[in-house]
ZAMARGU-4260 file (C-alpha; in steps of 0.2 Angstrom, whole numbers, plus 5000, padded with zeros to 4 digits):
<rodrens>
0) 5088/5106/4883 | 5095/5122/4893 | 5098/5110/4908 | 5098/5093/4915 | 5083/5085/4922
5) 5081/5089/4941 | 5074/5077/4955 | 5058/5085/4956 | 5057/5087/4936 | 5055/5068/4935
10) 5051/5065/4956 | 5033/5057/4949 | 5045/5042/4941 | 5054/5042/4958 | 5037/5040/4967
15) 5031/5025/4956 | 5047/5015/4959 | 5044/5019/4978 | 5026/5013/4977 | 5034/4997/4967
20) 5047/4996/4981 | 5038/4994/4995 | 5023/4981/4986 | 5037/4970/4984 | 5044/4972/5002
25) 5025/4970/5007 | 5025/4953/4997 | 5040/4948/5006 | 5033/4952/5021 | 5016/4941/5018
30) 5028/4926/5014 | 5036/4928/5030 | 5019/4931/5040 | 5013/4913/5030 | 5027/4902/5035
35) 5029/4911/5052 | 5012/4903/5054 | 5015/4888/5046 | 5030/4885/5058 | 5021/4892/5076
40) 5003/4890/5072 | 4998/4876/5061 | 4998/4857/5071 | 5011/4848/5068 | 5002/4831/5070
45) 4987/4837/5059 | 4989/4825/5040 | 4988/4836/5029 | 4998/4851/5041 | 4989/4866/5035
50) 4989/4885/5043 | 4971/4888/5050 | 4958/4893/5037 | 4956/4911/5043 | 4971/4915/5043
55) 4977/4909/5025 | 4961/4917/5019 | 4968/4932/5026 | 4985/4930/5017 | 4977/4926/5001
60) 4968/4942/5003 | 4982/4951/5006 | 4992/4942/4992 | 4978/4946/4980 | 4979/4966/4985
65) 4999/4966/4985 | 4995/4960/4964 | 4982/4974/4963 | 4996/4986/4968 | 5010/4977/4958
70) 4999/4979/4940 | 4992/4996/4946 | 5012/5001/4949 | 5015/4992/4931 | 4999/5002/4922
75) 5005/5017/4929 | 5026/5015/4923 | 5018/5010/4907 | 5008/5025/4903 | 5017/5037/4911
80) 5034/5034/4905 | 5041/5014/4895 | 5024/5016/4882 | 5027/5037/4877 | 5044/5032/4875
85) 5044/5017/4866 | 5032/5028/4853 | 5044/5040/4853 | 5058/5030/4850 | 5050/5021/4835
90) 5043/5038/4826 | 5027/5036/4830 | 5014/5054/4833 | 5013/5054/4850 | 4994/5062/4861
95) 4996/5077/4869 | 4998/5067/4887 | 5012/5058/4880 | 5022/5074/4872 | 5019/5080/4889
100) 5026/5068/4900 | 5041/5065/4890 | 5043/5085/4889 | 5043/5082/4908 | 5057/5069/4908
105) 5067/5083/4900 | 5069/5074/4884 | 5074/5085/4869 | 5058/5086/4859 | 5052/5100/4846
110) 5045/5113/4853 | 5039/5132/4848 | 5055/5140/4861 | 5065/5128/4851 | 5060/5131/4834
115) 5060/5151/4839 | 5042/5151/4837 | 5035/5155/4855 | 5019/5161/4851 | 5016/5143/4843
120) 5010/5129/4854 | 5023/5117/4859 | 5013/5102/4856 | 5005/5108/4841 | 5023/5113/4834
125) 5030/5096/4841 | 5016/5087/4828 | 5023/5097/4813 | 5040/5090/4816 | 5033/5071/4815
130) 5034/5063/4796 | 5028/5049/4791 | 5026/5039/4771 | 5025/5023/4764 | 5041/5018/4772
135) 5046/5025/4787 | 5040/5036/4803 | 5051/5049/4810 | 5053/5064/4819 | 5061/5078/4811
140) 5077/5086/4816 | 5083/5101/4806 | 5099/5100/4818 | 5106/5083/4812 | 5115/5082/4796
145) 5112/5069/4782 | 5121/5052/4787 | 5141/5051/4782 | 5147/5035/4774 | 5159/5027/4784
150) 5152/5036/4799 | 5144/5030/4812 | 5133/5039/4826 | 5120/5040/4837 | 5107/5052/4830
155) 5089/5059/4837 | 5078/5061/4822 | 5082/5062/4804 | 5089/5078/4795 | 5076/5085/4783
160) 5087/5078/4769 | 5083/5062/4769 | 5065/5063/4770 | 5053/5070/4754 | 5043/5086/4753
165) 5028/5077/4747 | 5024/5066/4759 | 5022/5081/4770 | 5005/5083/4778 | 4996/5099/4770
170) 4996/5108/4787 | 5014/5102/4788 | 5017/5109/4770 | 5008/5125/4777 | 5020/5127/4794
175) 5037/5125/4786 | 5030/5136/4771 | 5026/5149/4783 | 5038/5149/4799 | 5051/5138/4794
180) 5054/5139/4775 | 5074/5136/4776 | 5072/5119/4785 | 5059/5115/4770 | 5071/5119/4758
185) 5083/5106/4766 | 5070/5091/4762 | 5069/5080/4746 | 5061/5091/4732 | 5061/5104/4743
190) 5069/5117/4737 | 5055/5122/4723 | 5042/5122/4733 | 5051/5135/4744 | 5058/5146/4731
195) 5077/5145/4735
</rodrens>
């Protein structure tokens, strides 16, 4: 990416962790207001002691609320940021939400302006750029290189060397014949179908 992400490119992720932040400080707080009552409100010479019935119903209501937030806070970090990721991160095709959201954490996807096709969509583009056969799930990146024995390193995608031309989708086929024939001719069996 041209530049790193700035606060108010991920400030939604920012926003979340306040919301979690202050459930948990709200929680605190309701354990507090519970044995504050316990101590100063309940009878101490009542067998069992217990905090008046009004009250805990009120604390467990509240308690119960705090959870709503707490799983709401969870759903909303799951779908907006951990599951697009973890998807990502093990190859699979990804909606176009999810492209979308990790495009806004700045992560370095495909995309049309990278591929130097900006009259592409970059979702659309993004999809070409995701393989899949009977072994493995990927995203393609014509920028790596093919892995060096002996070598080790972290590495986004997989070079189109080490993946084969036929498992290509047709519409796949059809993009890299069209826009992108010297990254075709990079992949296993490749080279026939692209002429070189």
């Amino acid at each position: 990416m041209d530049r790193p992400p700035s606060e108010s490119d991920i400030a939604w992720m920012g926003e979340i962790e306040r919301i979690r932040r202050a459930s948990r400080t709200a929680q605190k707080m309701t354990d507090e207001l519970f044995q504050w009552l316990w101590r100063n409100v309940s009878a101490g010479d009542v067998v069992p002691r217990e905090v008046p019935s009004d009250a805990a119903e009120l604390i467990g209501a509240l308690r119960t609320e705090i959870d709503a937030v707490e799983r709401a806070v969870a759903a909303a970090l799951d779908r907006y940021q951990d599951r697009p990721l973890d998807l990502f991160l093990k190859g699979f095709l990804l909606t176009r939400e999810q492209y979308h959201l990790l495009a806004a954490m700045r992560l370095p996807l495909s995309s049309a302006k990278l591929a130097g096709l900006s009259m592409l969509d970059d979702y659309d583009v993004f999809c070409m750029f995701h393989y899949e056969d009977d072994n493995r799930r990927a995203y393609i990146n014509p920028d790596e290189a093919p892995r060096q024995p002996g070598r080790i390193k972290i590495r986004f995608g997989v070079p189109p060397e080490e993946l084969d031309v036929n498992a290509l989708r047709p519409e796949q086929l059809a993009f890299f014949e069209e826009y992108l024939p010297d990254v075709l001719a990079r992949f296993r069996g490749g080279s026939a179908r692209s002429g070189t």
